[in-house]
C-alpha positions in Angstrom: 0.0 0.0 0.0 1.4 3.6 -1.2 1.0 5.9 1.4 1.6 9.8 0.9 3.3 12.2 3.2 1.2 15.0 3.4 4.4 17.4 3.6 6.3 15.3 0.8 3.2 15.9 -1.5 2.8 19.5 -0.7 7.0 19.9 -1.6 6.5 18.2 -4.7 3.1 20.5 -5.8 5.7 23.4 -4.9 8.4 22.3 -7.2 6.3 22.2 -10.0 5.1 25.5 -9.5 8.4 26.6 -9.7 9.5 25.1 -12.9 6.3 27.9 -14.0 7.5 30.9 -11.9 9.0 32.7 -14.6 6.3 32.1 -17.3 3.4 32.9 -14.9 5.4 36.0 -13.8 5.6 37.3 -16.5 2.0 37.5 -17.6 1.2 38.6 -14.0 3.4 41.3 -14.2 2.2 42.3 -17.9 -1.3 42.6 -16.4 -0.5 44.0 -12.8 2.2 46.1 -13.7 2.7 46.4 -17.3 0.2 47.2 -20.3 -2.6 45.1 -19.8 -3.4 46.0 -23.4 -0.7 43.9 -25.0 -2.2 40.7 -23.4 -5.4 41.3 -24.3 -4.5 42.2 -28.2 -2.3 38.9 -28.2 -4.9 36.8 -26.3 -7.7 38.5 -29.4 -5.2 38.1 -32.0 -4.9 33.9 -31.1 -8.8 33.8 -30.5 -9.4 35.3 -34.2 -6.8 34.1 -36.5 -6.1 30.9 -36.6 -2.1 30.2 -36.6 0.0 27.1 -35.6 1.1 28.0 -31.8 3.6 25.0 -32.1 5.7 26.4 -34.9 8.6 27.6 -33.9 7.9 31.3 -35.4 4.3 31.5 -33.6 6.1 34.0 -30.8 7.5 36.4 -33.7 4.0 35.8 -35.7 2.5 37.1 -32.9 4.1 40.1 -32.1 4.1 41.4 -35.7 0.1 41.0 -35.0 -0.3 42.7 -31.8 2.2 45.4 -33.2 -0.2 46.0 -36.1 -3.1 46.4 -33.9 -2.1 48.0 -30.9 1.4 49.9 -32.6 4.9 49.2 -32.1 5.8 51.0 -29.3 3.2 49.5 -27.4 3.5 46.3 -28.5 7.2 46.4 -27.9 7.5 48.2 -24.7 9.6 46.5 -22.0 10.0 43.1 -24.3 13.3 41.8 -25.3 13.0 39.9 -28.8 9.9 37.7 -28.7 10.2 36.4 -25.0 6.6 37.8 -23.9 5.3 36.6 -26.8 6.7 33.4 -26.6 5.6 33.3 -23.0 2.1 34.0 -24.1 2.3 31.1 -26.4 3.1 28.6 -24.2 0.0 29.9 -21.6 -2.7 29.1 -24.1 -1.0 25.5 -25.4 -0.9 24.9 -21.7 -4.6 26.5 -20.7 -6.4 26.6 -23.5 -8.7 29.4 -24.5 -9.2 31.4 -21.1 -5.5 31.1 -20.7 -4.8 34.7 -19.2 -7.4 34.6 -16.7 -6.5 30.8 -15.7 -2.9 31.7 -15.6 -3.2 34.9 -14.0 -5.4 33.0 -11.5 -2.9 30.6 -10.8 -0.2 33.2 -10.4 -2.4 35.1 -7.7 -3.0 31.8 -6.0 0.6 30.1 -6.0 2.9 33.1 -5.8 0.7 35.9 -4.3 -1.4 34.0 -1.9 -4.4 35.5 -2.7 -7.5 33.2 -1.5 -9.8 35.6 -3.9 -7.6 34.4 -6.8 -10.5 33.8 -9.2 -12.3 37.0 -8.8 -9.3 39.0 -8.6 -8.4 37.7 -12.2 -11.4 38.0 -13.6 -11.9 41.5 -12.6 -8.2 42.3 -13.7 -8.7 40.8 -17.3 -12.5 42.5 -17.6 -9.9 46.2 -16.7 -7.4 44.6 -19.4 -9.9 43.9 -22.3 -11.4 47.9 -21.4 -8.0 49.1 -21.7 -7.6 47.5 -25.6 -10.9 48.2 -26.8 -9.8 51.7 -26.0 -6.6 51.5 -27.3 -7.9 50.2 -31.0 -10.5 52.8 -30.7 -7.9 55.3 -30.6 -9.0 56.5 -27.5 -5.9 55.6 -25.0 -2.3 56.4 -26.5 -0.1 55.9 -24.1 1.7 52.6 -22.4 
């Protein structure tokens, strides 16, 4: 009979979180700290145009989208070469559709500690998606 350690289970659950640190930092930061409006135009762009996310060019594909829509200098601000992008890649092959509220969710719960995790996603990405609709409008110009 297998028995689990409660404390050897929990160490384990923690080491896989940290082999996603980095990629679930980074969204959170994009959408906490950063321009929530670059998420959201990447997160449209792979809900509307249908593009392989395995090849290895879907990271620069991406960005030349999301600079077309939202501008260069927006969609480039902070980045070095494709790594957001590349990041936000990986987050929908590994969550699917709703990937930035999922992930953000998970980065709230894991790293921040947040017991309101959901919520606090949701109501950061419903801020996020108000923040592009007004930047495509033409209505928001800066970062």
């Amino acid at each position: 009979m297998n028995v689990i350690n409660t404390a050897e289970a929990t160490s384990r659950i923690a080491g896989i979180h940290e082999l996603v640190r980095n990629t679930l930092t980074i969204l959170g930061d994009e959408l906490l700290r950063g321009d929530a409006a670059r998420v959201a135009s990447a997160w449209t762009r792979m809900v509307k145009e249908e593009n392989d996310l395995l090849d290895s060019e879907a990271a620069y594909d991406l960005r030349e989208r999301v600079s077309r829509e939202i501008g260069v200098d927006r969609s480039e601000a902070g980045c070095e070469d494709n790594w957001v992008y590349g990041t936000f890649v990986e987050l929908r092959l590994a969550y699917g559709h709703e990937w930035a509220v999922d992930a953000l969710a998970d980065y709230l719960r894991i790293f921040e500690g947040s017991p309101d995790a959901d919520v606090l996603a949701q109501g950061v990405w419903e801020r996020a998606l108000k923040q592009y609709l007004k930047v495509i409008q033409g209505e928001c110009e800066t970062a």
